[in-house]
Structure formats: C-alpha cells, structure tokens
VOLUMFI-410557 format. One record per residue (C-alpha): residue number from 1; z, y, x. Coordinates in steps of 0.001 Angstrom, whole numbers. Example, Ala and Ser with C-alpha at 12.3 -4.5 7.8 and 13.67 -1.06 7.14 Angstrom:
2
{k 1 c3 7800 c2 -4500 c1 12300};
{k 2 c3 7140 c2 -1060 c1 13670};
END
This chain:
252
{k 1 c3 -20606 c2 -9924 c1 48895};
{k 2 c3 -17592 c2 -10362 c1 51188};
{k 3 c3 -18024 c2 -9934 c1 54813};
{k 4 c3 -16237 c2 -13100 c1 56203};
{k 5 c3 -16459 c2 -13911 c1 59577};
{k 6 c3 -14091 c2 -16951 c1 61113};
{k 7 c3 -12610 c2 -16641 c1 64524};
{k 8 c3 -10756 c2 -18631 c1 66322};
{k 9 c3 -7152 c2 -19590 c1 66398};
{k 10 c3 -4410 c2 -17098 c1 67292};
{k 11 c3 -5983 c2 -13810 c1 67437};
{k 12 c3 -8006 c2 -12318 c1 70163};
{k 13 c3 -7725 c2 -8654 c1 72090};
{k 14 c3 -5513 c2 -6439 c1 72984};
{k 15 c3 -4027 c2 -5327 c1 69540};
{k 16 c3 -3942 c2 -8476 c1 67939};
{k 17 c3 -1183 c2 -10897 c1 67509};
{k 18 c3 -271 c2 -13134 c1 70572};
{k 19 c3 722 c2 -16840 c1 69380};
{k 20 c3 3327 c2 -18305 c1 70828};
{k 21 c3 3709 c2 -22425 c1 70634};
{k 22 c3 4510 c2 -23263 c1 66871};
{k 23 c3 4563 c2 -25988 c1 64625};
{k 24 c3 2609 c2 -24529 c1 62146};
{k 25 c3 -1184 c2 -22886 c1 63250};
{k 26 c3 -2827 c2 -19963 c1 63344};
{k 27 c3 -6410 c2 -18386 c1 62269};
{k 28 c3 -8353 c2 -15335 c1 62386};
{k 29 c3 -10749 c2 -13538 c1 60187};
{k 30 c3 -12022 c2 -10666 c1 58825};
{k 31 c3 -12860 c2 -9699 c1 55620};
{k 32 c3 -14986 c2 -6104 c1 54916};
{k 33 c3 -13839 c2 -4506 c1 51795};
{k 34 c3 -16239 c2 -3508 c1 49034};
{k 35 c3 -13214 c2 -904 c1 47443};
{k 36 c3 -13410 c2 1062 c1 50610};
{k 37 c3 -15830 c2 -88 c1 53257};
{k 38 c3 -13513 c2 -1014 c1 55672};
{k 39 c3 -13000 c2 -3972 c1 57555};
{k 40 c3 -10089 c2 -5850 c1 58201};
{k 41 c3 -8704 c2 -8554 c1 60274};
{k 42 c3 -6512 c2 -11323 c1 58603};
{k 43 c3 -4024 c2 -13101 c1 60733};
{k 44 c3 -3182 c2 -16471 c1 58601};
{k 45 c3 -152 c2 -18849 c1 59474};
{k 46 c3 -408 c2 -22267 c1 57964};
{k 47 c3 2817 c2 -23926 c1 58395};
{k 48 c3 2289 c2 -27511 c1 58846};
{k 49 c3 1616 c2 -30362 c1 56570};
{k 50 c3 -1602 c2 -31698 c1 54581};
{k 51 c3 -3396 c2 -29598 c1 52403};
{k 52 c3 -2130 c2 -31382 c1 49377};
{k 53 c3 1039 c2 -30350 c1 50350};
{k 54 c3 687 c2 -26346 c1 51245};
{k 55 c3 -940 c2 -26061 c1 48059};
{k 56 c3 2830 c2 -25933 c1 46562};
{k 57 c3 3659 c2 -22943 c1 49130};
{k 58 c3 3975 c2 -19729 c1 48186};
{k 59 c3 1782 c2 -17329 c1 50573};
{k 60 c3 2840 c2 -13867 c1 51873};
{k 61 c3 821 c2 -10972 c1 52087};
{k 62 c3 2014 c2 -8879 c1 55460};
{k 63 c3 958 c2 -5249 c1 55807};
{k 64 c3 716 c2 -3993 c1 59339};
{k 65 c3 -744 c2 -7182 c1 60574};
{k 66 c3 -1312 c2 -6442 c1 64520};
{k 67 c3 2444 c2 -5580 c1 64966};
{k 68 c3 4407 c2 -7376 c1 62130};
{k 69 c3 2671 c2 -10932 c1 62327};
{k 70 c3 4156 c2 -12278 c1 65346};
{k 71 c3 7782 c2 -11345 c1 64427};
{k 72 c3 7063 c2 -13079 c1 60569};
{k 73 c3 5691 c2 -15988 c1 62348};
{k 74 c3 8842 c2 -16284 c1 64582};
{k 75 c3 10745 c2 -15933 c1 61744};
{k 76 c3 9487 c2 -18312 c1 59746};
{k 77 c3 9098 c2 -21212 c1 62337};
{k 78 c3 13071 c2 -20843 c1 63055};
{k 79 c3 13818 c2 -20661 c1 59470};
{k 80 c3 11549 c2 -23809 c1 58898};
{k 81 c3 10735 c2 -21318 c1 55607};
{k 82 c3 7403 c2 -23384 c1 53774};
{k 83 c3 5169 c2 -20252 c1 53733};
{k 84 c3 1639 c2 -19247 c1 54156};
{k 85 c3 1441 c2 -15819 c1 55667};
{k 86 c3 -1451 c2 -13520 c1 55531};
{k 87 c3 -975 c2 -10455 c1 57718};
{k 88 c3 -3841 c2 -7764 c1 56881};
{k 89 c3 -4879 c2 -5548 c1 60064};
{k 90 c3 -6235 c2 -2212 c1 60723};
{k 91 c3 -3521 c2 -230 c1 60961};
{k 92 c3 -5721 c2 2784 c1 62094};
{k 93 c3 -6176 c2 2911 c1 58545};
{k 94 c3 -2556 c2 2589 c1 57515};
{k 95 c3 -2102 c2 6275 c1 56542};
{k 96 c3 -4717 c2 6382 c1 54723};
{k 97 c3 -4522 c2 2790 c1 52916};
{k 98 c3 -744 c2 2639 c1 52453};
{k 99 c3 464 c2 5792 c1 50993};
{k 100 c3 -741 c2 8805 c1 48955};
{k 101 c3 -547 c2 12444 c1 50231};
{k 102 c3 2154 c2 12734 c1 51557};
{k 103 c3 4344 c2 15693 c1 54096};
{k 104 c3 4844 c2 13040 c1 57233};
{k 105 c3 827 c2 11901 c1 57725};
{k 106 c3 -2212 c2 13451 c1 57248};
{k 107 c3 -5229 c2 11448 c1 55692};
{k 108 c3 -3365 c2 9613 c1 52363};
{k 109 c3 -4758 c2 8793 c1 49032};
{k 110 c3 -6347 c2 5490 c1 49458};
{k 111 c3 -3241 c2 3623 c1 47962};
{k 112 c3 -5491 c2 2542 c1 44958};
{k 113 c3 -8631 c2 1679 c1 46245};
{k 114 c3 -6499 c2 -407 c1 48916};
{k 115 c3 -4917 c2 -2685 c1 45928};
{k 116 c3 -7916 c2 -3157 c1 44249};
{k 117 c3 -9229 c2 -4377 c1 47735};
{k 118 c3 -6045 c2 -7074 c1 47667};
{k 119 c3 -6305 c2 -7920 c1 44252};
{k 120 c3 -10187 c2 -8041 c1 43960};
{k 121 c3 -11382 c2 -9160 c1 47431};
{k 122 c3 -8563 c2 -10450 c1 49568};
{k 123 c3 -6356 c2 -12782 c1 46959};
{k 124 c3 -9475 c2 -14571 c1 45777};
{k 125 c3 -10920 c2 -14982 c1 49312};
{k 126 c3 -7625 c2 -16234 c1 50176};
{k 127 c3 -6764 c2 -18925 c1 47487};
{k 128 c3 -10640 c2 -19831 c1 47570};
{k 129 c3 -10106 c2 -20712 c1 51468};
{k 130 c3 -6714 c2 -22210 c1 51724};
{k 131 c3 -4172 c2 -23887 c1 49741};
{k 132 c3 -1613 c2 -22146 c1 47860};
{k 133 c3 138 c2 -21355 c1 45029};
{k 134 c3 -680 c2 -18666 c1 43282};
{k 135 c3 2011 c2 -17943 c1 40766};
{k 136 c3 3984 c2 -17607 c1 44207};
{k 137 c3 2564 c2 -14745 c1 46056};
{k 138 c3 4992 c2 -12001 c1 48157};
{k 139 c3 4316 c2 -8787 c1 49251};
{k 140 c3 6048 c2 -7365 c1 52355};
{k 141 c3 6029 c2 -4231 c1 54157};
{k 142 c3 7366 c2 -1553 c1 56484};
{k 143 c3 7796 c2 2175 c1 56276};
{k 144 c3 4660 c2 3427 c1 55095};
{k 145 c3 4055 c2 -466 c1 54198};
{k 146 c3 7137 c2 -202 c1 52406};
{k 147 c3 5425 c2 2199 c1 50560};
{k 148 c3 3020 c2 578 c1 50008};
{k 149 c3 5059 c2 -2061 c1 48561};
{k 150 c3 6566 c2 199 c1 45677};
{k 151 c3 3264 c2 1763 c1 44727};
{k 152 c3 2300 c2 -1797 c1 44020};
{k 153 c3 5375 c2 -2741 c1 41908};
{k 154 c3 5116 c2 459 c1 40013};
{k 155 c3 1317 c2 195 c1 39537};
{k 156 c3 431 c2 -2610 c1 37958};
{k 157 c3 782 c2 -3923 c1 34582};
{k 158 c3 3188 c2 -6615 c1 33862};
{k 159 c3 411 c2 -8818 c1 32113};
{k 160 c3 -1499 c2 -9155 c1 35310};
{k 161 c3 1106 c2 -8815 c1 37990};
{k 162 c3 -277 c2 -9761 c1 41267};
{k 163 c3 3165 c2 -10935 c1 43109};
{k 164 c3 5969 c2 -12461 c1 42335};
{k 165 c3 8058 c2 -10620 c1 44756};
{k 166 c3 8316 c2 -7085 c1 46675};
{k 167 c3 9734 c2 -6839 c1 49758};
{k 168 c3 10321 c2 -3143 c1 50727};
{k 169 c3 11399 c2 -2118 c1 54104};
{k 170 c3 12810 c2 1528 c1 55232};
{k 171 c3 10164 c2 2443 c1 52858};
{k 172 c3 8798 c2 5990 c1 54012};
{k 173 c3 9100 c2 7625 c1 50628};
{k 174 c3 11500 c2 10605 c1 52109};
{k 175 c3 7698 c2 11672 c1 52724};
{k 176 c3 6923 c2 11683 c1 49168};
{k 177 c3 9353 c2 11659 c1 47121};
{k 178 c3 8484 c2 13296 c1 44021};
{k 179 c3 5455 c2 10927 c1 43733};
{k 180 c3 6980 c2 7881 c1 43898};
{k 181 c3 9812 c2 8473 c1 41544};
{k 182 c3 7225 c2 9735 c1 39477};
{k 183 c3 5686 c2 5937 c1 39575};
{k 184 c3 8930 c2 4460 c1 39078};
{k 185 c3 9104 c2 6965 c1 35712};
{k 186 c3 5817 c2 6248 c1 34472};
{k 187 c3 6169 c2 2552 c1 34432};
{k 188 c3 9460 c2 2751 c1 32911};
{k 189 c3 8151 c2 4787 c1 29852};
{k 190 c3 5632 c2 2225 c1 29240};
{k 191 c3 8009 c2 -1300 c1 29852};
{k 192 c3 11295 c2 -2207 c1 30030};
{k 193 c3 10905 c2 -5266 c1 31389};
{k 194 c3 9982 c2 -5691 c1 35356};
{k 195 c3 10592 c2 -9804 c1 35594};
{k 196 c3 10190 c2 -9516 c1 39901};
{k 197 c3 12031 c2 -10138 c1 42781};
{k 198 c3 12645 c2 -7016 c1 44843};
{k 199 c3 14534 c2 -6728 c1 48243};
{k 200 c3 14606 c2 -3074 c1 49663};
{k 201 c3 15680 c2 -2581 c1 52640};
{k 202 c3 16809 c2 804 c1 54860};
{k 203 c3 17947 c2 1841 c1 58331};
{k 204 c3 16529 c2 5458 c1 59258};
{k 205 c3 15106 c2 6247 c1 55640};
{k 206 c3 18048 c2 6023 c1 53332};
{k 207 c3 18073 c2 8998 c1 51621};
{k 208 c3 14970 c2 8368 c1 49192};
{k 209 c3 15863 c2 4140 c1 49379};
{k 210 c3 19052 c2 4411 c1 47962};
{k 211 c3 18263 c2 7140 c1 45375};
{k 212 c3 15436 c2 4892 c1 44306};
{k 213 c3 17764 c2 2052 c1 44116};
{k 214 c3 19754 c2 3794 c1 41811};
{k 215 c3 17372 c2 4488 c1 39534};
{k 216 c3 16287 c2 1510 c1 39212};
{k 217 c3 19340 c2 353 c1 38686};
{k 218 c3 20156 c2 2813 c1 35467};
{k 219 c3 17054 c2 1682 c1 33741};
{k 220 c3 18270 c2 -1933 c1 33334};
{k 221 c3 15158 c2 -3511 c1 33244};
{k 222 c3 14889 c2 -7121 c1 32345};
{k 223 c3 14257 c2 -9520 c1 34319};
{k 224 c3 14734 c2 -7948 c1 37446};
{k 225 c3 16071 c2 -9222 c1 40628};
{k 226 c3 17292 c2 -6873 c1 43015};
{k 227 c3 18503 c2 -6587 c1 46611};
{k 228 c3 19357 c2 -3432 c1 48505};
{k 229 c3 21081 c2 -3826 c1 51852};
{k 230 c3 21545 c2 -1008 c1 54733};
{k 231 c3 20738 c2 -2161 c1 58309};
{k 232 c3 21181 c2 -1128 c1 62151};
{k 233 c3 19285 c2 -577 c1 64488};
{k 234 c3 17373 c2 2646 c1 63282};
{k 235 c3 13624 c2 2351 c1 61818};
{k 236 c3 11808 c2 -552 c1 63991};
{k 237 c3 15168 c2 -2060 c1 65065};
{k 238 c3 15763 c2 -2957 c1 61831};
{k 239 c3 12925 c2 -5113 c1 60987};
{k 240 c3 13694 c2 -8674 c1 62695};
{k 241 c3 16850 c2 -8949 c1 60437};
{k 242 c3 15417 c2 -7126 c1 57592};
{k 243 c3 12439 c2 -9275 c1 57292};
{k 244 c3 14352 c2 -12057 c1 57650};
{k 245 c3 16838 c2 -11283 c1 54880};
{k 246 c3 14069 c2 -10287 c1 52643};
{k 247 c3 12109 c2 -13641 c1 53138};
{k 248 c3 15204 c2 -15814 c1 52458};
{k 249 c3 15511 c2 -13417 c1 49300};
{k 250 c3 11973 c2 -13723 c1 47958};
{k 251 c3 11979 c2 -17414 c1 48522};
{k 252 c3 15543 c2 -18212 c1 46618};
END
C-alpha cells in the first residue's frame, strides 16, 4: 500500500520549499515508494479555481522538488500559466534516482525503478487526490533531472506514454554520453514516430545537448515538437528563464 501522509500547507523545515503569498495554494505530502523503498515528499501547487475547473489543467511533474518548486511556483503565478505542479523531493537520492552510471556521480542506476515509481505509484496517487487532466501531464527537469527527463522520453513505449511533454534542462548527459545516445538509438530502431513536445534547454552542458539535438533532428520522427535554445547564465543561472521558456513551450 502507499505510504501517504498529509501535511500541512507550504512545506515545513529547513530544506523544503518556503511559500511566498500566491493566488494559487500549496500542500505537502509524502508518498513511500514500493519500486524502491524510499520516501518522498511532494510539494503540490493548485492554482486557483473550483475543482470542476482544475480538472481541465494539465499538471507538471518537477524533479528536484526542495530547490526547483519555489522558482516554478513564482513562475507560474506571474505567468498566470493554469497548471498543477507536483514537485517530487529527496534529492539525497537524486544520483541515484535520476541517472544511470555515470563518470560525474557515484551511486546511479535507479533510473528505472524511479519511473516505475512515477508511473505506478505517484501518477495514480496524484490524479486519485486532485483534479487534473491526465492526457496533459509534463515532465520537467534539471541537469541530472534533465536526465532524467530523456531517459523517460526514450524509455517508454509510445502506446502507453506517460507525458505529453519533456522539458529537458542543461541535461547532464556530458556524464554519460554513450548511454543516452544509445536510448535515443534504441527507440528509434523500434518507432519512427515520437508524437511529444520536447524543449531542451543548455547553458554549461552544451556539448552532449546540442549533439543530441541533432540527432534527433536527422531521424525525422513524426510528430515531434521540438525546441532547443542556448541560455546565459552558466548551469543554475540558467534555470529561471529556462523554465520559464520551457513551460510557455509545453503549454502552447
């Protein structure tokens, strides 16, 4: 059974997300993974309006949730942008959850058992709890997030795609390169078709990004959607306008 356990608004401790006054409202809770046995905090932004009404609203999935949430939220709330968000915490576990072995962090390889956790445990929890709709869902991330992000894209079958959109930022694939082209060349020998929105986004890690990008590009999928835009501001500077950029994108 899921471990569920409701907290209340805005987030509490040191590490979690501080809200600021918003129109919109925040909860907390945490959900304990059967996949891996971990637990992890969910920081969820409900933008106002009924119930009726949200359950129109596409919902984003946030990696990193302690330090990404809070800039989303800002985001969203100046944009007036109609989104759920759902920011997924414990990034102790990041290294391990995001990416697969890999030369920059020590501890990878739990990629899979972390998707099955979002598609298995945390999506149904989700749409069970709160309004939303599901042929809408986004997935954004940040370096190893970013990651993240294209292990997802690349890993699941088109029949039963989770998300409608991928949001990819300074991905952190210069750390494991040959493995994620390799994903990229697996799914293209099975489909030609990849009917998504993706946004990819670099500052510091170009170098794998935009060789990516290119790849994709040559295969000429159908149905694809792409973005790839270069950014200042190096690796963490980058990630107010990125994020922004990629939300307007995911949500055209």
């Amino acid at each position: 059974m899921l471990g569920l356990v409701a907290a209340g608004c805005g987030g509490g401790g040191s590490s979690a997300p501080v809200a600021s006054p918003m129109a919109g409202s925040v909860q907390t809770k945490s959900i304990a993974a059967q996949s891996n046995g971990t637990t992890y905090p969910l920081y969820i932004y409900l933008p106002p309006g009924s119930v009726a009404f949200r359950a129109n609203l596409p919902t984003v999935y946030l990696l990193d949730g302690e330090s990404r949430f809070q800039t989303l939220v800002d985001i969203v709330e100046a944009s007036h942008a109609q989104v759920m968000i759902v920011a997924i915490g414990n990034e102790a576990m990041r290294a391990r959850d995001y990416v697969p072995a890999n030369s920059c962090t020590p501890g990878g390889g739990g990629q899979a058992a972390f998707l099955q956790f979002i598609r298995t445990e945390l999506v149904p929890f989700v749409e069970a709890t709160f309004a939303s709709d599901p042929r809408r869902r986004i997935l954004l991330g940040h370096s190893h997030g970013g990651s993240f992000v294209l292990y997802a894209l690349f890993n699941e079958a088109p029949a039963s795609r989770l998300f409608i959109a991928y949001l990819a930022s300074d991905s952190s694939i210069d750390c494991m390169n040959a493995t994620v082209f390799a994903w990229e060349s697996a799914y293209a020998a099975a489909n030609s078709a990849l009917p998504v929105r993706l946004h990819v986004s670099y500052s510091a890690n170009v170098g794998g990004n935009v060789a990516l990008v290119d790849q994709i590009r040559l295969r000429g999928y159908t149905g694809l959607t792409m973005v790839a835009q270069i950014y200042g501001g190096g690796h963490t500077g980058m990630i107010p306008a990125a994020f922004a950029d990629a939300l307007t994108f995911a949500l055209a």
